[in-house]
PDB file of N, CA, C and O in Angstrom:
ATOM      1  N   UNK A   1       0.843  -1.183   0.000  1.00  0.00           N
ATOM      2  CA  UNK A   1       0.000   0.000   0.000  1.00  0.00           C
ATOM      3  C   UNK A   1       0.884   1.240   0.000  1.00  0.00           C
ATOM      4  O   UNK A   1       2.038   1.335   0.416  1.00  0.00           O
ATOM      5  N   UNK A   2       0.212   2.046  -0.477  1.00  0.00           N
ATOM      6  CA  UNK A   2       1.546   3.565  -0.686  1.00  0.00           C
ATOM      7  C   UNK A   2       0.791   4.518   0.381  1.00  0.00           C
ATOM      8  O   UNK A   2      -0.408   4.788   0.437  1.00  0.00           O
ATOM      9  N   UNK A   3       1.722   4.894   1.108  1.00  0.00           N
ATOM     10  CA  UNK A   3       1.914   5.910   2.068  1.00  0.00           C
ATOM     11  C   UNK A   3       1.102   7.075   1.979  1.00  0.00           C
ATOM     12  O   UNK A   3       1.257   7.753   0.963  1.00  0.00           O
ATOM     13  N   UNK A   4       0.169   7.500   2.922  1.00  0.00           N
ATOM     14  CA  UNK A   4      -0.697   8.693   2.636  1.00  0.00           C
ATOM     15  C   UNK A   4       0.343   9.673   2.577  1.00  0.00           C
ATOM     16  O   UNK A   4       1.037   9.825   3.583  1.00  0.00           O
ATOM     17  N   UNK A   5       0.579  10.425   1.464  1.00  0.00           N
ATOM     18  CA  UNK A   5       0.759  12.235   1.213  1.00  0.00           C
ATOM     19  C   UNK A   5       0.476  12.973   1.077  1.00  0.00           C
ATOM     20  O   UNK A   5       1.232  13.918   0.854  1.00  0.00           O
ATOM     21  N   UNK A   6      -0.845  13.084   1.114  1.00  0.00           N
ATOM     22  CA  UNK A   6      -1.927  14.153   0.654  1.00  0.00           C
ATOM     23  C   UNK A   6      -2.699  14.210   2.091  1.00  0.00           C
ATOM     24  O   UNK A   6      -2.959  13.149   2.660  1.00  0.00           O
ATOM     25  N   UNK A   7      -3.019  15.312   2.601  1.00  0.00           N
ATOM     26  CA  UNK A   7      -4.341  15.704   3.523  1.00  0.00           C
ATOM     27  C   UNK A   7      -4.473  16.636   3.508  1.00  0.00           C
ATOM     28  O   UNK A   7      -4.010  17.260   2.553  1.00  0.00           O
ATOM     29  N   UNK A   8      -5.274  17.418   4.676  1.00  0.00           N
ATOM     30  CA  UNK A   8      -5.599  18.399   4.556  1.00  0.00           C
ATOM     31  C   UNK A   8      -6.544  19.358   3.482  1.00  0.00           C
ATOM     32  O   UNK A   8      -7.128  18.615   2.693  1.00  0.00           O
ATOM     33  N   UNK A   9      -6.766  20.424   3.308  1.00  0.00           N
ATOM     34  CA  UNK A   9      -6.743  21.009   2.260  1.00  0.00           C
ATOM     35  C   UNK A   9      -6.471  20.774   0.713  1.00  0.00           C
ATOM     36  O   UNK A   9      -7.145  21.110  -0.261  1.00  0.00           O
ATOM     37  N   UNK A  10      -5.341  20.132   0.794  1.00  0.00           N
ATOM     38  CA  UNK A  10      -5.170  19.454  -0.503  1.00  0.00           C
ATOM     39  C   UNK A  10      -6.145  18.395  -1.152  1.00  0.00           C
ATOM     40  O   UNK A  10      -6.601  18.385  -2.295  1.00  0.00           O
ATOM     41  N   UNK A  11      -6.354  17.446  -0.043  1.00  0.00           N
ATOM     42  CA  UNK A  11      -7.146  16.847  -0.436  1.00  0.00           C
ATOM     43  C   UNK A  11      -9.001  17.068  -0.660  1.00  0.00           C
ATOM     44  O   UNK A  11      -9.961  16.706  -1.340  1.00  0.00           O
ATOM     45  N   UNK A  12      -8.668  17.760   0.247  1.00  0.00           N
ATOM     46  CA  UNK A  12     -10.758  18.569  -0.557  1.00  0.00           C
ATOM     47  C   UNK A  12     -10.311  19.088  -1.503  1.00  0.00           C
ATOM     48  O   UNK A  12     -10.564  18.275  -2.392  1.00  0.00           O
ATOM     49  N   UNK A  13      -9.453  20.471  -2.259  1.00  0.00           N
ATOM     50  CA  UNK A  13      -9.773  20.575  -3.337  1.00  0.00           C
ATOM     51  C   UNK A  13      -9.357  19.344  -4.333  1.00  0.00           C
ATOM     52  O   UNK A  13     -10.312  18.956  -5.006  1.00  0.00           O
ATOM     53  N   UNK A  14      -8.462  18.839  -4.501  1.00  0.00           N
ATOM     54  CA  UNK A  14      -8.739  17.441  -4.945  1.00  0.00           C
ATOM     55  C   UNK A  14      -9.494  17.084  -5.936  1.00  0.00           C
ATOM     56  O   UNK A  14      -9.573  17.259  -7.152  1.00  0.00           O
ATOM     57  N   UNK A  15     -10.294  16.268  -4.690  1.00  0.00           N
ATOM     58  CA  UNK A  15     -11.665  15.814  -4.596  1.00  0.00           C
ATOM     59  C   UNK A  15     -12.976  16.774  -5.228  1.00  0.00           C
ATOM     60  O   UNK A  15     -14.028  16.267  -5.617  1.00  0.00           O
ATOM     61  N   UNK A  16     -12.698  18.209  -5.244  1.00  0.00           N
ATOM     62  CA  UNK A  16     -13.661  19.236  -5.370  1.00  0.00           C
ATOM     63  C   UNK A  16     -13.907  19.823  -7.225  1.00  0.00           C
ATOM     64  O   UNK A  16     -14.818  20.277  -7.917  1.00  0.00           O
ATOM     65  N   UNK A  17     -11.820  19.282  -7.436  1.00  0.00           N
ATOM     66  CA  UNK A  17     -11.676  19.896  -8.379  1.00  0.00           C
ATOM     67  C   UNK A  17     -12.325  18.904  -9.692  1.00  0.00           C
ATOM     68  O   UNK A  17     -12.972  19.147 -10.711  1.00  0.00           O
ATOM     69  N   UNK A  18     -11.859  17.878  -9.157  1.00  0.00           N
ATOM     70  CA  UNK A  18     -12.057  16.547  -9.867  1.00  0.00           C
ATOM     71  C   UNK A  18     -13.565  16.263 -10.275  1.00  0.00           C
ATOM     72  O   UNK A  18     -14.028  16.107 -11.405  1.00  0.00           O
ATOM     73  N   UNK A  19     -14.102  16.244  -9.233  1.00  0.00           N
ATOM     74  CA  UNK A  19     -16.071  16.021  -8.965  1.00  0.00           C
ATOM     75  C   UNK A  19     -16.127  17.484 -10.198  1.00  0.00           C
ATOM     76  O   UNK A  19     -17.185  17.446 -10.826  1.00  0.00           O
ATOM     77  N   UNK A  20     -15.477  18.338 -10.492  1.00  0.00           N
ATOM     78  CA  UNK A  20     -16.636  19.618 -11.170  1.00  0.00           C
ATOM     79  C   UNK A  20     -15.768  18.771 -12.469  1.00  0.00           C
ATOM     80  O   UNK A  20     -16.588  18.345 -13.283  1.00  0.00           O
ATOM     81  N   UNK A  21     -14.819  18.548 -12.721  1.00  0.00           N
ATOM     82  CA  UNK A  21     -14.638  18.315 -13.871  1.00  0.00           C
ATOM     83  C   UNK A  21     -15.101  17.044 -14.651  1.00  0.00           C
ATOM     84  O   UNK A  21     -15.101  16.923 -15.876  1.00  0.00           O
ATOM     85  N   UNK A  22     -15.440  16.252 -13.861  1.00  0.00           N
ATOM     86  CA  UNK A  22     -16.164  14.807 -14.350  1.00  0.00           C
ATOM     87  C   UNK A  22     -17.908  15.652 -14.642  1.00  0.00           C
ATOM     88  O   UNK A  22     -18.733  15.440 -15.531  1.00  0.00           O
ATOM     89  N   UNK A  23     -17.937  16.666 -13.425  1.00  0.00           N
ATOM     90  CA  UNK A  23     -19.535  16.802 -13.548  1.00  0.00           C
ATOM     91  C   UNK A  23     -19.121  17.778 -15.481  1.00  0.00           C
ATOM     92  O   UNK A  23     -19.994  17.581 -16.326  1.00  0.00           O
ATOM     93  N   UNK A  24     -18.543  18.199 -15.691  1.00  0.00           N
ATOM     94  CA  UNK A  24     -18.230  19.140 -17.029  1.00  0.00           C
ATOM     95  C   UNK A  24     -18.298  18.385 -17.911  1.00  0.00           C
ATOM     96  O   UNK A  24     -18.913  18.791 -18.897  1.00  0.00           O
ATOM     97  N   UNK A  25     -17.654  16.833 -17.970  1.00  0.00           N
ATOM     98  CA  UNK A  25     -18.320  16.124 -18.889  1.00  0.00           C
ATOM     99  C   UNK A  25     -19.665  15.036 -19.268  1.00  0.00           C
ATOM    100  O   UNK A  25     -20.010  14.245 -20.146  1.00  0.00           O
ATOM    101  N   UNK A  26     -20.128  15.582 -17.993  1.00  0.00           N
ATOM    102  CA  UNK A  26     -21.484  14.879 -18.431  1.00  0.00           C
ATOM    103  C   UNK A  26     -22.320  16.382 -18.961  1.00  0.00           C
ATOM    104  O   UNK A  26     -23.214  16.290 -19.802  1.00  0.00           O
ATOM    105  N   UNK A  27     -22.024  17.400 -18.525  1.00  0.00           N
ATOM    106  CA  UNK A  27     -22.990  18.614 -18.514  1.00  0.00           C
ATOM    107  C   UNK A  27     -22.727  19.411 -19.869  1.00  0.00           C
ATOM    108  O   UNK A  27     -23.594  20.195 -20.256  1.00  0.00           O
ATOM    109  N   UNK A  28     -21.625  19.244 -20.557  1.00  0.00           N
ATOM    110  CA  UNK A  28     -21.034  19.576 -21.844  1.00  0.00           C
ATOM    111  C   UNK A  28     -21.049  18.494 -23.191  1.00  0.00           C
ATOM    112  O   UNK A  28     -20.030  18.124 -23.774  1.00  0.00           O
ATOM    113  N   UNK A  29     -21.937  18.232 -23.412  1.00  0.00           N
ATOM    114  CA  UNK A  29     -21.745  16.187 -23.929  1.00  0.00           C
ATOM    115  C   UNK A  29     -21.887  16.913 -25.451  1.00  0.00           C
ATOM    116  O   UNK A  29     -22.204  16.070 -26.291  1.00  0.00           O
ATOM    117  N   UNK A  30     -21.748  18.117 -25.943  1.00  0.00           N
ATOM    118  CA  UNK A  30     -21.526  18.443 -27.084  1.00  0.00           C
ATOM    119  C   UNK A  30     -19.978  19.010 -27.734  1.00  0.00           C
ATOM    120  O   UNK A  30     -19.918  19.337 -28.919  1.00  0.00           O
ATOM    121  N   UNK A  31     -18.972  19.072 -26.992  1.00  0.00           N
ATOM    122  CA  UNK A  31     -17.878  19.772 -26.427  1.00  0.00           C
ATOM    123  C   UNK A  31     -16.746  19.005 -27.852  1.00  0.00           C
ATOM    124  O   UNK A  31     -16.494  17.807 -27.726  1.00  0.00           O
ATOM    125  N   UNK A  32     -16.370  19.475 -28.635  1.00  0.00           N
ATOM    126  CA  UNK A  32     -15.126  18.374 -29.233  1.00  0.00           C
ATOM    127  C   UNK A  32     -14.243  17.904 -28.721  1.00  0.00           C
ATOM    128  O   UNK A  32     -13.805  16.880 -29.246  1.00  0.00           O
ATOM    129  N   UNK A  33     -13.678  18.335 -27.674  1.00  0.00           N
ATOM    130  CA  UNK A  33     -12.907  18.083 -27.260  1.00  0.00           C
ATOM    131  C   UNK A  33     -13.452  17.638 -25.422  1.00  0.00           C
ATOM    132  O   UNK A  33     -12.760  17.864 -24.430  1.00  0.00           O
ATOM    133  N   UNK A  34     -14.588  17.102 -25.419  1.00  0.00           N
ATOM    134  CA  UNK A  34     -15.008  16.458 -24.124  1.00  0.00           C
ATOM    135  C   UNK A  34     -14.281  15.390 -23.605  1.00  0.00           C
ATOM    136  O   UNK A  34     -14.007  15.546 -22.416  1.00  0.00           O
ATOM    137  N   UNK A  35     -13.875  14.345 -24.111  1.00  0.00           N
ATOM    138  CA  UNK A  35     -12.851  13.480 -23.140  1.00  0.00           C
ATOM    139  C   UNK A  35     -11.873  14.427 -22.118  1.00  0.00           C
ATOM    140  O   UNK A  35     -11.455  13.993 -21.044  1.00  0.00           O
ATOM    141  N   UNK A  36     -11.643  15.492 -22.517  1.00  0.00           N
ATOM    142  CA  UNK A  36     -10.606  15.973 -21.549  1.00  0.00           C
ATOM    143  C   UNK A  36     -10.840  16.335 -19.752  1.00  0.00           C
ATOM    144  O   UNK A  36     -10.084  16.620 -18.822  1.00  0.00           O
ATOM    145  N   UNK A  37     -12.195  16.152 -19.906  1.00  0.00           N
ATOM    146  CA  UNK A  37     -12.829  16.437 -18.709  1.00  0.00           C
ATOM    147  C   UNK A  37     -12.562  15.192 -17.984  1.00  0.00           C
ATOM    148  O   UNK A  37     -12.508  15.388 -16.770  1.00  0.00           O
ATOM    149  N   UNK A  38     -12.337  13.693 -18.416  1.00  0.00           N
ATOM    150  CA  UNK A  38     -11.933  12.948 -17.832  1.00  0.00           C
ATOM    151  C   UNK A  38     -10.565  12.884 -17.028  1.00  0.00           C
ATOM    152  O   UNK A  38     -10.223  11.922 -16.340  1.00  0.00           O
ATOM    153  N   UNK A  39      -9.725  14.223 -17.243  1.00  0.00           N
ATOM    154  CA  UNK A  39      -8.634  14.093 -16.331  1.00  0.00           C
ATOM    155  C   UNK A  39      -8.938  13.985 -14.771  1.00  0.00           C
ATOM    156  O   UNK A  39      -8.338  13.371 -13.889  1.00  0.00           O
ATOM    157  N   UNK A  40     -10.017  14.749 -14.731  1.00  0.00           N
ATOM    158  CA  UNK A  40     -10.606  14.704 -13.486  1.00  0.00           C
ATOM    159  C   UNK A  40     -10.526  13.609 -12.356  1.00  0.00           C
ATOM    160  O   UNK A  40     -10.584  13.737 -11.133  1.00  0.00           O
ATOM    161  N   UNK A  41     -10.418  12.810 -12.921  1.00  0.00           N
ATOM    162  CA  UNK A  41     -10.494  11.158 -12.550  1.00  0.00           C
ATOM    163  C   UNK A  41      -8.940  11.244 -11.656  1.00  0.00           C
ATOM    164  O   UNK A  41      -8.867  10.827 -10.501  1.00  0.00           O
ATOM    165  N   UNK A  42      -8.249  11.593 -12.078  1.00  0.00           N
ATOM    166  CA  UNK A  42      -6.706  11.965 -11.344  1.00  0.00           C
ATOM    167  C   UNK A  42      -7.263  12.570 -10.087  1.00  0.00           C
ATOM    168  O   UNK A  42      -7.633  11.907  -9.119  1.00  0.00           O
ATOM    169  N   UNK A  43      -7.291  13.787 -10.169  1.00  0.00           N
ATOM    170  CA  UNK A  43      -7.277  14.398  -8.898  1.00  0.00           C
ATOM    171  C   UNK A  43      -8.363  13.644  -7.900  1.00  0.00           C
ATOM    172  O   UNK A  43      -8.195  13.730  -6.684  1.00  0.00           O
ATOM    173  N   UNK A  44      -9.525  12.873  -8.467  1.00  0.00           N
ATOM    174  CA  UNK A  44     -10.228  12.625  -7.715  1.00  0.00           C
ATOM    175  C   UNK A  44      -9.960  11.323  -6.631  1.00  0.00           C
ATOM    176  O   UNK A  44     -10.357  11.109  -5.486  1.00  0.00           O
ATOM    177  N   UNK A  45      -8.911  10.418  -7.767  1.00  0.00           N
ATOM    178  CA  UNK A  45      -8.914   9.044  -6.877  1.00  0.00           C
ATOM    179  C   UNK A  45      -7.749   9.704  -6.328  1.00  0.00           C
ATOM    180  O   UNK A  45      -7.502   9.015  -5.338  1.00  0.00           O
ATOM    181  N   UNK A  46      -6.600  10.932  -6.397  1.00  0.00           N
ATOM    182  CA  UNK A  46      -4.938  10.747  -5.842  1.00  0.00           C
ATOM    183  C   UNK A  46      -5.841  11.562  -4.416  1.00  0.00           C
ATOM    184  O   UNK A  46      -5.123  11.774  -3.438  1.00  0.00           O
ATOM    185  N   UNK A  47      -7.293  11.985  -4.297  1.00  0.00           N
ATOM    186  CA  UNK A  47      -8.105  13.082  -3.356  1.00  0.00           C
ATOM    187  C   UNK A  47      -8.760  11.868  -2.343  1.00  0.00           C
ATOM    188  O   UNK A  47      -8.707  12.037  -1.125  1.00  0.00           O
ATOM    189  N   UNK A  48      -9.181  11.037  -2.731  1.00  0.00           N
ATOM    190  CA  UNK A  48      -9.870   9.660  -2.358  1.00  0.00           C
ATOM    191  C   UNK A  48      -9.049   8.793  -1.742  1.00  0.00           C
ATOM    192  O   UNK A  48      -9.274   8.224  -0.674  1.00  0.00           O
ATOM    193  N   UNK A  49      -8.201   8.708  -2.345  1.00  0.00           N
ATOM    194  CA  UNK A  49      -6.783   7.360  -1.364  1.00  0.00           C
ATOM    195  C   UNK A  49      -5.886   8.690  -0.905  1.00  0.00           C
ATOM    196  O   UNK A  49      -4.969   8.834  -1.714  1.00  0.00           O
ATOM    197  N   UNK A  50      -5.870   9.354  -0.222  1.00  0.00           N
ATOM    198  CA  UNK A  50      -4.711  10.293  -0.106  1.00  0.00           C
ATOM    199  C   UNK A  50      -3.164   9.953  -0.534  1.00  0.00           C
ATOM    200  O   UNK A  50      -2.275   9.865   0.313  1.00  0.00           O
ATOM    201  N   UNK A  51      -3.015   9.836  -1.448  1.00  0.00           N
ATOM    202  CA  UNK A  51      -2.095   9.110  -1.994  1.00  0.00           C
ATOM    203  C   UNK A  51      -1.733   9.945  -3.563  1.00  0.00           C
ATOM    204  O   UNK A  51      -2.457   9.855  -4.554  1.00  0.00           O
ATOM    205  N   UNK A  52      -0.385  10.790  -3.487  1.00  0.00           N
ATOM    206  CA  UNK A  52       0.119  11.336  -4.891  1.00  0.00           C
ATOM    207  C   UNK A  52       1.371  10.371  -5.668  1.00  0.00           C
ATOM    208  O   UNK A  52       2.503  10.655  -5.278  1.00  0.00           O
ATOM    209  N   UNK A  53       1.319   9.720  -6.289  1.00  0.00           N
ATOM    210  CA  UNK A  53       2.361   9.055  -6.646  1.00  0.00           C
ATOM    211  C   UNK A  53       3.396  10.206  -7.603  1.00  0.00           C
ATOM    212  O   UNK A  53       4.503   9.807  -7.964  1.00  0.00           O
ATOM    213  N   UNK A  54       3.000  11.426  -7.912  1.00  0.00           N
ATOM    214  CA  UNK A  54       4.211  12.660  -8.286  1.00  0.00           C
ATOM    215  C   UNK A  54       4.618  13.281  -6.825  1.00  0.00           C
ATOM    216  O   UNK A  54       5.569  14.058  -6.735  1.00  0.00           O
ATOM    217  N   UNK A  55       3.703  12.823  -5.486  1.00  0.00           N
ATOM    218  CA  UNK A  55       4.593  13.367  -4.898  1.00  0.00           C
ATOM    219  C   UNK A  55       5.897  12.996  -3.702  1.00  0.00           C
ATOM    220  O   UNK A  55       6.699  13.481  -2.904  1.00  0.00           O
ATOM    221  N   UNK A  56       5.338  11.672  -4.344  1.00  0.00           N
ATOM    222  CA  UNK A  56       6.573  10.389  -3.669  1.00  0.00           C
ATOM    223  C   UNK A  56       7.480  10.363  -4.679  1.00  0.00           C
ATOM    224  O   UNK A  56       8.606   9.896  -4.501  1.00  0.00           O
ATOM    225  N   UNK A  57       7.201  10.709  -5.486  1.00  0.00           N
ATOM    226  CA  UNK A  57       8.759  11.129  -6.244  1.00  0.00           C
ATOM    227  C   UNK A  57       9.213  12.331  -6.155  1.00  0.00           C
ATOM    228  O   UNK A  57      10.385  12.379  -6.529  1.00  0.00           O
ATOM    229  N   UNK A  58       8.762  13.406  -5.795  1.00  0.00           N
ATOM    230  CA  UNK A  58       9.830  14.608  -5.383  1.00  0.00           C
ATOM    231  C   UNK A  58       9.449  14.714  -4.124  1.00  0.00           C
ATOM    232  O   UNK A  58       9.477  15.826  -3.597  1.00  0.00           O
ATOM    233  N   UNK A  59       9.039  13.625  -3.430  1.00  0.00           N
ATOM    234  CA  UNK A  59       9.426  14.088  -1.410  1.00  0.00           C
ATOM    235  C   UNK A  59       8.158  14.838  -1.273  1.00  0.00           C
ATOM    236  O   UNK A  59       8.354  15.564  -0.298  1.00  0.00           O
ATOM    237  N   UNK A  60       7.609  14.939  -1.478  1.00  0.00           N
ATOM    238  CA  UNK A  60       6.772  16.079  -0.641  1.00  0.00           C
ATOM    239  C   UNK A  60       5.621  15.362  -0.369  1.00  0.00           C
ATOM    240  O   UNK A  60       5.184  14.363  -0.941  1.00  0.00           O
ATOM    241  N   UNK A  61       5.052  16.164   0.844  1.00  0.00           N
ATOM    242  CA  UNK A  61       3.915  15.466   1.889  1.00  0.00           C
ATOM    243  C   UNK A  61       3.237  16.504   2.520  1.00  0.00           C
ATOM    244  O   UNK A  61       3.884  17.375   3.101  1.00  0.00           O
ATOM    245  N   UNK A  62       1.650  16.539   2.473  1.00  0.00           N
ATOM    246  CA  UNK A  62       1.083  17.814   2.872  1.00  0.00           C
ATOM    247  C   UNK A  62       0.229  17.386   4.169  1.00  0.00           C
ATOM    248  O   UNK A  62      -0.243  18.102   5.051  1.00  0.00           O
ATOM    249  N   UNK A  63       0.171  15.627   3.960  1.00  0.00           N
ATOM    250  CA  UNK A  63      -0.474  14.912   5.238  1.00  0.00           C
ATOM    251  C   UNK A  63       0.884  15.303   6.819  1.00  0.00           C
ATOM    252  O   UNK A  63       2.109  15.239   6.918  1.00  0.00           O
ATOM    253  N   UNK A  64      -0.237  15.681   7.747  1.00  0.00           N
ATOM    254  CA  UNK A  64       0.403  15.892   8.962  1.00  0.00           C
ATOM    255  C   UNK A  64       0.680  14.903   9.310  1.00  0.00           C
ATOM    256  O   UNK A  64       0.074  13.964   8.794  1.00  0.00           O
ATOM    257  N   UNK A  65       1.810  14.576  10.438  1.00  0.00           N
ATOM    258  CA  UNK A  65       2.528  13.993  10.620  1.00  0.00           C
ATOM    259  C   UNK A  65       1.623  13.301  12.007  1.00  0.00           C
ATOM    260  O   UNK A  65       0.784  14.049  12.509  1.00  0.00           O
ATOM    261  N   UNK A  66       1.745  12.296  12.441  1.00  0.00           N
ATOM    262  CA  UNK A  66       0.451  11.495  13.959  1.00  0.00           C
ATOM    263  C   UNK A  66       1.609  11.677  14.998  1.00  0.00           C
ATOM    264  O   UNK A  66       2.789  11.439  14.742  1.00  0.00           O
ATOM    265  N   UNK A  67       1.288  11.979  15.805  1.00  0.00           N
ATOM    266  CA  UNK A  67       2.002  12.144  17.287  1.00  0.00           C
ATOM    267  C   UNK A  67       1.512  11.062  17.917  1.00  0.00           C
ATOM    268  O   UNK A  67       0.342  11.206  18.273  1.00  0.00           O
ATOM    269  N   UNK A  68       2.238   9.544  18.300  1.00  0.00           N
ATOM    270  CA  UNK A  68       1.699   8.730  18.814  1.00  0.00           C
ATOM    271  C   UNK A  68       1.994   8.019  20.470  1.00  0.00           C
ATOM    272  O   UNK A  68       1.283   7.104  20.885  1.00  0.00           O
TER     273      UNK A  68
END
């Protein structure tokens, strides 16, 4: 399983950005270029598993750290 890196903030818009752009291609279904709204799908599942696989490759982590 890969390491949560994403929380916070990051991850609602995410999730926020993703949901309007999937909703853009059902709501635009005349668009030529409508598949592109499927990028959405990225931000939504890396928003959903908190999990960036670009950002386990350059180190970075926006999930707080657990004090246990």
């Amino acid at each position: 399983m890969l390491a949560k890196n994403v929380g916070g903030i990051d991850r609602i818009l995410r999730i926020v950005v993703g949901l309007a752009l999937i909703l853009g291609f059902f709501l635009n279904a005349e668009a030529s270029l409508r598949w592109l709204y499927l990028i959405g799908l990225v931000p939504l599942a890396t928003g959903l598993m908190q999990t960036c696989p670009l950002y386990s490759l350059i180190g970075l982590n926006t999930c707080p750290t657990r004090k246990g």
